[in-house]
N, C-alpha and C positions, 0 to 999 in steps of 0.2 A: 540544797546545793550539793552537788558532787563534789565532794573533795578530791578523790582524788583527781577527777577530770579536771578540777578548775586549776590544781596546783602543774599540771603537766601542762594546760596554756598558758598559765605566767611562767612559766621556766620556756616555752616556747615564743609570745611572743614579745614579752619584755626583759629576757635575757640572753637568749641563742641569738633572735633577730630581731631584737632590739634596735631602732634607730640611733643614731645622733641625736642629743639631746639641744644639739644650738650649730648656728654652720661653724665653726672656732672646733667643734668635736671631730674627731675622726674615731673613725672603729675600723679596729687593726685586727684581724680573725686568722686564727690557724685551724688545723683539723679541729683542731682537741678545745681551743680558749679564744673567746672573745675578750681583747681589752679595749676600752675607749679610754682615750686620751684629749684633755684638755688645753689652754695653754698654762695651767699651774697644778693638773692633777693628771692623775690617770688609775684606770681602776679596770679588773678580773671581774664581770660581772655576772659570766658563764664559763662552765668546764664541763666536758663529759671523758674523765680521766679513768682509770683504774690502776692499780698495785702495779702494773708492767708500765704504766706510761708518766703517771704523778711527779715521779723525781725529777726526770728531763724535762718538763714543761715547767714546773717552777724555777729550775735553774737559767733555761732559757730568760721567762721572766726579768730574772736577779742579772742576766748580761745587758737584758735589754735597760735596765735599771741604772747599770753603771754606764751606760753607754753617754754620750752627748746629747741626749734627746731626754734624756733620766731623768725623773723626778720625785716625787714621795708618789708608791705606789700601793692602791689599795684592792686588796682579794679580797671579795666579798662573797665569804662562805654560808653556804646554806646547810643546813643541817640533814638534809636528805642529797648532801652530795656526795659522790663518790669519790677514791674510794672511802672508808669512813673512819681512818684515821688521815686524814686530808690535813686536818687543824695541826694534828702534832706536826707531820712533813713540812706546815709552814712555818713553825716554830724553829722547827732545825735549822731551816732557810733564813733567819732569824728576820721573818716578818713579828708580829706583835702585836696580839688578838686584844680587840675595843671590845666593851659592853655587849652581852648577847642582847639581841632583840628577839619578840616573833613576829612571824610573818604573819597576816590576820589581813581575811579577805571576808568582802560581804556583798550579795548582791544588792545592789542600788535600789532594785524594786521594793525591797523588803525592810529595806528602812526608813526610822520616824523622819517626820517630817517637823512635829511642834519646837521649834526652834524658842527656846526656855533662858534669857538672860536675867542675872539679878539687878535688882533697880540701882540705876544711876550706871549701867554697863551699856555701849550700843556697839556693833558690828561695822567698819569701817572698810570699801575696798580700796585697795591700795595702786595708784596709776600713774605715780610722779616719785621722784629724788624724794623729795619730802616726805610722803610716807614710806619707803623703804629705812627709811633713817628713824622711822618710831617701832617696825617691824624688827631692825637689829636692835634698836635698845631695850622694846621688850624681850628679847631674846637672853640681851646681856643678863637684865635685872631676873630672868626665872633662871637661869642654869649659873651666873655667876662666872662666866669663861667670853673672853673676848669674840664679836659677833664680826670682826674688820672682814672675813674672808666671803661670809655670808654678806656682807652688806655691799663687797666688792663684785660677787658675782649674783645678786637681784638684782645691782644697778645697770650689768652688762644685758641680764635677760630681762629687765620691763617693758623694752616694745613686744613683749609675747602673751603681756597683758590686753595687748590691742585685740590678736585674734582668739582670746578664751582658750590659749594652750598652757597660759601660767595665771592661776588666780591669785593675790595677797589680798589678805587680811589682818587686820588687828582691830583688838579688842579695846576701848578706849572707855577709862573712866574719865571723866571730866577732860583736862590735857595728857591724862597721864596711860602711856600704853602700857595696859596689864596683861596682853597673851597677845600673838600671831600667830598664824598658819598659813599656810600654802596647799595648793592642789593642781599638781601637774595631769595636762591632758598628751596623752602616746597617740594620735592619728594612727588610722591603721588598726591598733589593735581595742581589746574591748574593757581595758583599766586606765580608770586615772589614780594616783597615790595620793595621799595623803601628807604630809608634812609638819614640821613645827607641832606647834599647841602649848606649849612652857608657858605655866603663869605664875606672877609675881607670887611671895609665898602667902601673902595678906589679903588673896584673892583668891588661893585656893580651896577645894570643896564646895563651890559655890556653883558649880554645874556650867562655867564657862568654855572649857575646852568640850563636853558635851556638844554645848551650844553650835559650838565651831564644828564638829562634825557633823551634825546634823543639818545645818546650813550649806558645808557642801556636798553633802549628799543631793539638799534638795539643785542643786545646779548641776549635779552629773547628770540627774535626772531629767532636768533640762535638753543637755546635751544629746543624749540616747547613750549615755554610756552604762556598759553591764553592772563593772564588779570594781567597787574601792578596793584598795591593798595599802596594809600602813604596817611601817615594821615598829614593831610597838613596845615601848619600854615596860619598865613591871609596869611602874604607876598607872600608864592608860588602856594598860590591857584587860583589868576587869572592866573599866569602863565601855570600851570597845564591846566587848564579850555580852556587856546587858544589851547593849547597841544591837547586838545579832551578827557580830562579826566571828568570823570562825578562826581559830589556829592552823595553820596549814604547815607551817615548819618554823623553823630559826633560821636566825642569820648574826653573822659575827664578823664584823672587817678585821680584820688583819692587813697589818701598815707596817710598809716599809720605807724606807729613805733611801734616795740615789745618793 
C-alpha cells in the first residue's frame, strides 16, 4: 500500500469532501475549514491553514461558537496538519486536546478473514431499540463513562442499518454484552471506519475485538469497498498493526464549549 497516496485520499475524500453524515448534518465550508454541524455537535474535520492564516480561522471558529447556533465544538487534528504548531494555537483558543489516537488504514483485500471467537461468545447484528440498548451498555461496562449520547444518536441513525451504510454489533456472552462496534459505510468514496470495540475487562485478551475486526472486514469486502481506517487507541493498535493495518498519522480532538 502506498502511504503516502492512500493518506492524501482520506484527507481528500473523507475530510475536504466529505459528505453529511445523516440529513440532520450540514456541512458548513470556507476556503480554508470544513465544519459539519449536527443538531447537538459540530466539528473541524478539515483545514488547509498555514502560519499567516491559522489564527483568524480559529477565531472565526470561537465567534461562530458563541454565536446562537453555538454549541460544544470539536477540531479534529491530525497530526500531519498544518501549520504544525496548529495544537498549541488551539490551546490558546482555549479548545482542549482528548486522548491522541492514530490513524491506521488497511487495505480490505489483504486482510484475514478466520473470524476466531472464545467459547460461549457469539457475534450479534444489531437492527432495533433493543439492541442499540445492549451496544451502549457494553460500551458503559468497557470504558466506565456514560454511553446516553451514544445511545441517543444509534437510536436516530438505525434506519441506516436497513441500507448497509451503518453496521452494529455486539459481542454477547450468554445475555450479557461484552464488546460492540460499528462500521460506517462513506458512499462515493473508497473507506468505511471502523468504530467502538471496548470489552468488558473479564473478557479481555481473549481475541474478541480481533474477532470484530475481522468480521467487518469480511462485509467491506462484501461491499467492494477498498481501505478500513480506524483511529486507534494504544490498546488496539498493535492489535490492528498484526492485523496488517498501517499507521498513517494521529489525530487529537480538541473540544470546546459555546
Amino acid at each position: 500500500m502506498d502511504h503516502a497516496h492512500v493518506l492524501a485520499e482520506f484527507d481528500r475524500q473523507m475530510r475536504r469532501d466529505a459528505a453529511p453524515e445523516g440529513p440532520d448534518v450540514h456541512v458548513e465550508p470556507t476556503a480554508r475549514v470544513r465544519r459539519h454541524s449536527g443538531s447537538d455537535w459540530a466539528a473541524v474535520i478539515w483545514s488547509d491553514l498555514d502560519e499567516t492564516t491559522a489564527d483568524a480561522e480559529i477565531d472565526a471558529q470561537v465567534t461562530w461558537l458563541s454565536g446562537p447556533e453555538g454549541k460544544e465544538l470539536e477540531w479534529k487534528l491530525y497530526g500531519h496538519d498544518r501549520p504544525a504548531d496548529l495544537g498549541d494555537r488551539l490551546r490558546r483558543a482555549a479548545f482542549v486536546a482528548e486522548p491522541r489516537e492514530t490513524l491506521m488504514v488497511a487495505e480490505v483485500a489483504a486482510l484475514p478473514r478466520d473470524v476466531r471467537l472464545p467459547d460461549g461468545v457469539r457475534l450479534e447484528t444489531v437492527t432495533d431499540a433493543a439492541g442499540v440498548a445492549l451496544v451502549a451498555a457494553a460500551h458503559e461496562a468497557a470504558f466506565g463513562t456514560s454511553a446516553a449520547r451514544l445511545h441517543a444518536r444509534l437510536l436516530e441513525e438505525l434506519p441506516r442499518t436497513a441500507d448497509g451504510t451503518l453496521t452494529l454489533l455486539v459481542a454477547m456472552a450468554g445475555d450479557v454484552p461484552v464488546c460492540s462496534a460499528r462500521m460506517e459505510v462513506h458512499p462515493g468514496t473508497d473507506f468505511a471506519s471502523l468504530w467502538g470495540g471496548g470489552t468488558r475487562a473479564e473478557w479481555r485478551g481473549r481475541g474478541i475485538y480481533r474477532a470484530l475486526v475481522v468480521h467487518r472486514a469480511g462485509l467491506a469486502a462484501t461491499r467492494g469497498i477498498r481501505y478500513l481506517q480506524v483511529d486507534a487507541s494504544d490498546d488496539s493498535r498493535p492489535i490492528l498493526k498484526r492485523l496488517g493495518f498501517a499507521e498513517l498519522s494521529t489525530t487529537t480532538p480538541y473540544l470546546r464549549e459555546g
